[in-house]
C-alpha positions as CSV (number, residue, x, y, z in Angstrom):
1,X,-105.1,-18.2,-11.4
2,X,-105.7,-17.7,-14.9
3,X,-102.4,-17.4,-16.2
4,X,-102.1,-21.2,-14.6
5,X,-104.8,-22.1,-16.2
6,X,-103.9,-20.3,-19.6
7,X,-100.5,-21.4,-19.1
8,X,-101.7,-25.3,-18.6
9,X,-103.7,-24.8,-21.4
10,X,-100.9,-23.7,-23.3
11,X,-98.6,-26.2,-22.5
12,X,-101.1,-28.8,-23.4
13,X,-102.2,-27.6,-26.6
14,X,-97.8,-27.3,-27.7
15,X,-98.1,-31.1,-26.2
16,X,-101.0,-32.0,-28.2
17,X,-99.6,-29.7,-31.5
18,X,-96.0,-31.7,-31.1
19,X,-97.4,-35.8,-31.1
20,X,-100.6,-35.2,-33.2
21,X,-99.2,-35.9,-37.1
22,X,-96.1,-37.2,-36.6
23,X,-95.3,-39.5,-39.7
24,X,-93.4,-42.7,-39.7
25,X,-90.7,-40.6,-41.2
26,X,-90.7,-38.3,-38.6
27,X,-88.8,-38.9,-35.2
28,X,-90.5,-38.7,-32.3
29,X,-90.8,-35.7,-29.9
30,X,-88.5,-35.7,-27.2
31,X,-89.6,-34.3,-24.4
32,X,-87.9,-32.9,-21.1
33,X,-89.4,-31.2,-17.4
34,X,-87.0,-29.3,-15.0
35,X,-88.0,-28.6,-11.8
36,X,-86.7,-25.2,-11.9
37,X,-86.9,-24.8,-8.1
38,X,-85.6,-27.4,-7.3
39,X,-82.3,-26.6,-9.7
40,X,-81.7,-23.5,-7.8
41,X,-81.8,-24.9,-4.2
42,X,-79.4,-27.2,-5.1
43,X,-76.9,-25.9,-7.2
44,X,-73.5,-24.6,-5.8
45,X,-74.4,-21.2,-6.7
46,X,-78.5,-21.4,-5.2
47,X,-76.7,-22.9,-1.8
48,X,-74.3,-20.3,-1.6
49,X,-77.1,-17.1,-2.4
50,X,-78.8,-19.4,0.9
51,X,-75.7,-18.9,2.8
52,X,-75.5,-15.5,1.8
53,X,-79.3,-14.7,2.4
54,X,-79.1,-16.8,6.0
55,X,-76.3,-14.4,6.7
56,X,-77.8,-11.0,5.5
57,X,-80.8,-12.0,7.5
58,X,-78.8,-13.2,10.9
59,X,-76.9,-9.7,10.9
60,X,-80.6,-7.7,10.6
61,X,-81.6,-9.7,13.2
62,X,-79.5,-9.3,15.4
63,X,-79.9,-5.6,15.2
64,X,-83.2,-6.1,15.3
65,X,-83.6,-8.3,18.3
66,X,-81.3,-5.1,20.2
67,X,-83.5,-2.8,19.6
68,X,-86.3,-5.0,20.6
69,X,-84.9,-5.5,24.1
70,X,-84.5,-1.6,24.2
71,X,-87.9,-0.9,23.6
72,X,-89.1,-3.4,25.7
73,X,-87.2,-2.1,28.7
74,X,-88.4,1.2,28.0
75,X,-92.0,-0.1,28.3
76,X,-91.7,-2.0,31.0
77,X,-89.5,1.5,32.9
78,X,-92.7,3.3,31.9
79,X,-95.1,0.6,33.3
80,X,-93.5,0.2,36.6
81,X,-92.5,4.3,36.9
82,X,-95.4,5.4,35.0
83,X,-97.8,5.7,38.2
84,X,-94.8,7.8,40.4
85,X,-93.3,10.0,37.0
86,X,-95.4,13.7,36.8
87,X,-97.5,14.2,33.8
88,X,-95.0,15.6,32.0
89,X,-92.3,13.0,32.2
90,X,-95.0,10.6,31.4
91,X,-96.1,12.3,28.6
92,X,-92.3,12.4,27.3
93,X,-91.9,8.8,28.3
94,X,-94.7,7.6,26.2
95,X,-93.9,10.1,23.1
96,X,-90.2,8.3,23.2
97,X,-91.8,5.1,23.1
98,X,-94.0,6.0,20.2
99,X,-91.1,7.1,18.5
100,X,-89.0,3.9,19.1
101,X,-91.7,1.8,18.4
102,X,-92.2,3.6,15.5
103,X,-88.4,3.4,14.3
104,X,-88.5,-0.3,15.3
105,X,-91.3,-1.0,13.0
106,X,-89.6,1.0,10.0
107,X,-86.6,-0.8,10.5
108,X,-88.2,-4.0,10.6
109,X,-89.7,-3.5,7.8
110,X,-86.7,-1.8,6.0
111,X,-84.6,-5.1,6.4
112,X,-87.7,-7.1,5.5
113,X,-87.8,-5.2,2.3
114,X,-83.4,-5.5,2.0
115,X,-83.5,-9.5,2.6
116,X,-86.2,-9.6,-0.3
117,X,-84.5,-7.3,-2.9
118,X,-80.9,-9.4,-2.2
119,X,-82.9,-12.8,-2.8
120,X,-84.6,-11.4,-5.7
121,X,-81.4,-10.2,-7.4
122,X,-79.5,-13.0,-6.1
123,X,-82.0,-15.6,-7.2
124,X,-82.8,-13.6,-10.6
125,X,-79.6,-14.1,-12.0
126,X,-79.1,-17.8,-10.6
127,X,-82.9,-18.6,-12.3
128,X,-82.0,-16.5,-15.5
129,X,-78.3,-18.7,-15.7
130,X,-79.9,-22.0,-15.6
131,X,-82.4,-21.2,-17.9
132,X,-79.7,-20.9,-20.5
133,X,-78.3,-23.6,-19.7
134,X,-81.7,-25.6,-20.5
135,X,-81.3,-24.2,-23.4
136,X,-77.7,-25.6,-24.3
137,X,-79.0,-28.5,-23.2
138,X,-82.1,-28.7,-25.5
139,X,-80.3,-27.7,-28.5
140,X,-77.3,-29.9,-27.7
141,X,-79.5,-33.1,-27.1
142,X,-82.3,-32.1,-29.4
143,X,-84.9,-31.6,-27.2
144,X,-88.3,-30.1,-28.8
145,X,-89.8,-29.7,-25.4
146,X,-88.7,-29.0,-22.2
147,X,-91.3,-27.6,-19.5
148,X,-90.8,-26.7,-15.9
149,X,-92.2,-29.2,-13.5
150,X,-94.7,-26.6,-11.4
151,X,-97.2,-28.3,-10.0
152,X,-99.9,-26.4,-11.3
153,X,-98.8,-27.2,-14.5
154,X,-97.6,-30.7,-14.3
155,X,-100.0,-33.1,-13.0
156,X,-97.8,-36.0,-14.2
157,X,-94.4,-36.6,-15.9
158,X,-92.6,-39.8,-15.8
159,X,-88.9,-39.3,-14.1
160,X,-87.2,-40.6,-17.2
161,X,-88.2,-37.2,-18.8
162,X,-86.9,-34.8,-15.9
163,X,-83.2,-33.6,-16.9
164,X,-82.7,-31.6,-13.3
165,X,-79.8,-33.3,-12.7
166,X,-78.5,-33.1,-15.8
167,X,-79.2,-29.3,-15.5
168,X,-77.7,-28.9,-12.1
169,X,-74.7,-30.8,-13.5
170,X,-74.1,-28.3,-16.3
171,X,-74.9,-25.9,-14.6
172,X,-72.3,-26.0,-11.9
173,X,-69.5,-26.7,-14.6
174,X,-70.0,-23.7,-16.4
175,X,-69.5,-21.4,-13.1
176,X,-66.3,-23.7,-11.7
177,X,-65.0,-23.1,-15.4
178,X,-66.2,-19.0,-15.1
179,X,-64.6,-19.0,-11.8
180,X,-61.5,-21.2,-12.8
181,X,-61.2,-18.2,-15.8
């Protein structure tokens, strides 16, 4: 919370700094948002990391979904044997379902753990990509400003300032022409 706010306050005060002073000799500031999440989701390379991700996730749960069907038969064998089984193979029963519940809930959360690491690396690298190519952007079209459009941040910006498509755009050209390489 209060790196938003420091963060708002930031921004504001950089706004405020930029259009205070400007002479008549001056130009004025130009100003640009990109709604940075937005960007990714809907870039060639952010829907294919989806594909990927939608994928990586389908396969885990797949396995996952087995091996919940496993342990649910073995609970419901050891509900509807348990009363006729001897002590001892209900003890062992019951220790094997621990132990499969056990595994199931470490796999469960290993994957959980996998499908965030891929979208973190995959995502990383798509976020760090477009952000330079805001930056080729600003310096090509002279921007002194360009903020992302987070909510938290952005209470208001008129649509003639956002450049996301213009992003996106340039963004997708320069990986067809790395691919095309």
């Amino acid at each position: 919370m209060r790196k938003v706010v420091l963060a708002c306050i930031l921004g504001m005060s950089l706004l405020f700094i930029a259009t205070s002073h400007v002479s008549a000799a001056e130009t004025a500031v130009k100003l640009g948002i990109v709604d940075l999440n937005r960007a990714v989701n809907e870039s060639e390379q952010g829907k294919k990391a989806k594909i990927e991700l939608e994928s990586a996730i389908k396969g885990k749960q797949q396995a996952l979904d087995e091996k919940g069907k496993a342990l649910e038969k073995l609970k419901s064998h050891l509900d509807e044997q348990g009363s006729v089984m001897s002590a001892e193979a209900r003890k062992s029963k019951q220790d094997e379902l621990e132990r499969f519940t056990r595994e199931y809930q470490r796999d469960l959360s290993d994957s959980q753990n996998e499908v965030q690491r891929k979208e973190g690396e995959l995502i990383g690298q798509i976020v760090k990509d477009i952000r330079e190519i805001i930056n080729i952007v600003a310096h090509e079209e002279k921007y002194d400003l360009i903020l992302d459009k987070i909510p938290s941040l952005v209470f208001f910006a008129d649509n003639g300032l956002d450049i996301t498509d213009k992003v996106i755009k340039k963004f997708d050209e320069s990986k067809r022409k790395t691919v095309n390489k």
